[in-house]
C-alpha positions, 0 to 999 in steps of 0.5 A: 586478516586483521585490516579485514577484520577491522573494515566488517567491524566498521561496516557492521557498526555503520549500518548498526548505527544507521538501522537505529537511527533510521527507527527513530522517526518510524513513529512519523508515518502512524497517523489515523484519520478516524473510520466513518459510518457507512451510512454517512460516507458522502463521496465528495462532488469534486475532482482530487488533482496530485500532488507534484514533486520535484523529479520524482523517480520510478521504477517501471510506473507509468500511467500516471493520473492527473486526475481522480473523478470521484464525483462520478462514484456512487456511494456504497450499498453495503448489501450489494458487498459479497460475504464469499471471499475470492468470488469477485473479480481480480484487481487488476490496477491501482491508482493514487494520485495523491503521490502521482501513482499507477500501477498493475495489480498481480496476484502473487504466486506461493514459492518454496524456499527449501523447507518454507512456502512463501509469497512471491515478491511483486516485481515492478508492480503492486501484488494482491494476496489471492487468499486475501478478499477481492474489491467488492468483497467484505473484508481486508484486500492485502496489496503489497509492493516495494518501497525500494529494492537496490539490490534484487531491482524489484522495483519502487512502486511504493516508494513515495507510500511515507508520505500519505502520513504528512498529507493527511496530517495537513487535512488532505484527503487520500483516495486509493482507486482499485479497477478489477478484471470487469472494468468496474472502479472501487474509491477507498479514503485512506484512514489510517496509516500505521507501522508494526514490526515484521515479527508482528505483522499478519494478516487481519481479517474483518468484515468492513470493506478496506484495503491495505497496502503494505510496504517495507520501511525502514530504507535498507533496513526494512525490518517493519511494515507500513501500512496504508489502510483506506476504507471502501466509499464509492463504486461505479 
């Protein structure tokens, strides 16, 4: 009992020290770009080729791009974005080729855990918040995914999310494309990248057209959020 004892006390300390120590640099991933007016959005004429890194691994994500055309977006018509929140069409895949990511897009199902109802968890994929606003709507489209899951094997979808921060800080621009039920393609530019703590996360609403993808950080700590947060520039 006593060398039972003494192995928990050595893990719980472990994991005490390296849950700290992997808080210290969370403030590393908060980077903001700055929100443009929605009358001088100018969607670049120029494709965005991604990023390349060395043996990336994934969890069931294929389809990667190797290319975005944005040149062949248009510029959004914000009178044209619906008021109505879950009238427009699904989303139904994600793209990011800036770190080398497709994914399918689920809506996510409500769960009862004995007393409590919750979100289901996205498996392999990227899940949407059906109460959230769909692309094309005015408002805040939730998508969220697993940076790493070891132990439920749900997935990495969001595994390399940590790294827009540095690629924005070296000037590059971020494209977040969302496709929806109808085929029709919806161009965020990432503005913003922030962490909040689990206990302080909720879900905003708000009347521009944005999308934030959500994930768990620390690595198998995860007791924040990293949020992605890109806002809408382009249709076609």
């Amino acid at each position: 009992m006593v060398i039972i004892g003494m192995v928990l006390l050595t893990i719980s300390t472990g994991y005490y020290l390296f849950s700290n120590l992997a808080r210290v640099n969370l403030h590393e991933m908060e980077y903001n770009v700055g929100q443009e007016s929605p009358n001088q959005l100018q969607v670049p004429a120029k494709t965005i080729r991604p990023a390349h890194w060395e043996n990336p691994r994934w969890a069931k994500v294929s389809d990667f791009p190797k290319q975005l055309p944005i040149d062949e977006y248009s510029v959004i018509d914000e009178t044209r974005l619906r008021n109505e929140t879950g009238i427009a069409p699904f989303p139904i895949r994600l793209r990011m080729p800036a770190i080398n990511l497709s994914s399918s897009i689920k809506e996510l199902k409500i769960i009862n855990l004995k007393d409590n109802r919750a979100w289901e968890t996205p498996k392999d994929v990227v899940g949407h918040i059906p109460s959230t606003v769909r692309p094309g709507e005015k408002g805040n489209v939730y998508l969220f995914g697993h940076l790493h899951s070891p132990i439920k094997g749900e997935g990495s979808v969001f595994k390399r999310l940590p790294a827009i921060p540095e690629l924005l800080r070296k000037g590059e621009d971020v494209y977040i494309e969302i496709t929806n039920q109808e085929h029709e393609d919806f161009l965020y530019k990432v503005i913003e990248t922030k962490v909040v703590h689990k206990d302080d996360f909720s879900l905003n609403t708000t009347n521009l057209p944005i999308v934030t993808l959500v994930a768990c950080v620390p690595k198998y700590v995860y007791d924040h959020r990293l949020l992605v947060v890109g806002q809408l520039v382009g249709t076609k």
